[in-house]
Steps between C-alpha positions, in 0.01 A plus 500: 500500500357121532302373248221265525741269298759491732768751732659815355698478203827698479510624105863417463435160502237478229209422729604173448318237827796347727560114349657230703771286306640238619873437402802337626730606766796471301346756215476788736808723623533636835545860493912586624399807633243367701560649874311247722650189616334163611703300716434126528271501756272748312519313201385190689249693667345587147562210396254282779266783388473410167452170570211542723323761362631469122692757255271751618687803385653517158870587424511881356685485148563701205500412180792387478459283809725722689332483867320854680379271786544206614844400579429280840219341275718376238720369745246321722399342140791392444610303818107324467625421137202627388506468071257797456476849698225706460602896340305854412696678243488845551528671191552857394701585820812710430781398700448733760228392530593142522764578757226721741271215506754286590604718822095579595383071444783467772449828740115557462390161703809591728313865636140315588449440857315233667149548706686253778126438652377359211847335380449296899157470379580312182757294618260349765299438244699334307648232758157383641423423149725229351704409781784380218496863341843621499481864684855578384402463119294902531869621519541526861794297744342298750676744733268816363222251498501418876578878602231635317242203628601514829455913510250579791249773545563520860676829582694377770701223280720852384576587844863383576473359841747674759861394595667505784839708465804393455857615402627385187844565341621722264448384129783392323781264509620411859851699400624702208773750513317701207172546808524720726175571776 
């Protein structure tokens, strides 16, 4: 139940407030079992975001510094050379615990969906504003960008226009002994 003082409280961690601590990259270990992968792209792709919008969401840790979330963060950090990342340690979780958290800070964001009226809507929005505002930084490929911009509300945009017919050949490799039609 929230307090006036702040959000719930789970009792296994002491009602103790969430701090943010700021340490160095180097002092924190990335968790071997950690299932999700960041290729390079992603990483740079965090990476711009941080440095437009700032460290905006801390680095999951125990107390040990062993990471619960976080992994592409640390890694972005590290290619900016930043010397300090920003970290929540999360204590009282059993490992379990630790290891469910994990899997759900990856998967949770993953099962939203997107209102793609209002998603058009923003991204308008936010190129008539600062024509030198980076549309690509929110996540999406310029690619997704222009399809969902360019989405019409005219019904007849769906409708595949007719064809005339014509014969085509078989699929397949023009000759193969293993084929036979």
């Amino acid at each position: 139940m929230a307090t006036e003082s702040g959000p719930p409280r789970n009792h296994d961690q002491g009602g103790d407030q969430l701090v943010i601590t700021y340490r160095e990259p180097a002092s924190l270990t990335p968790d071997p079992g950690n299932a999700r992968t960041h290729d390079r792209r992603q990483v740079a792709q965090i990476a711009r975001s941080i440095t437009e919008f700032g460290f905006s969401n801390p680095i999951l840790i125990d107390a040990a510094g062993l990471i619960i979330a976080g992994h592409g963060r640390l890694l972005a950090a590290k290619s900016l050379g930043l010397a300090e990342v920003p970290t929540i340690i999360l204590p009282g979780l059993t490992d379990i615990q630790k290891r469910a958290l994990r899997l759900a800070d990856n998967k949770i964001a993953l099962n939203a969906g997107w209102d793609f009226d209002l998603l058009k809507v923003e991204l308008q929005q936010l190129s008539v504003g600062d024509l030198e505002f980076d549309l690509t930084l929110t996540g999406f490929s310029t690619g997704e960008i222009d399809v969902i911009r360019a989405e019409s509300d005219d019904p007849d945009d769906d409708v595949i226009p007719a064809t005339r017919h014509c014969q085509t050949k078989r699929p397949g490799p023009p000759f193969s002994p293993l084929v036979r039609w």
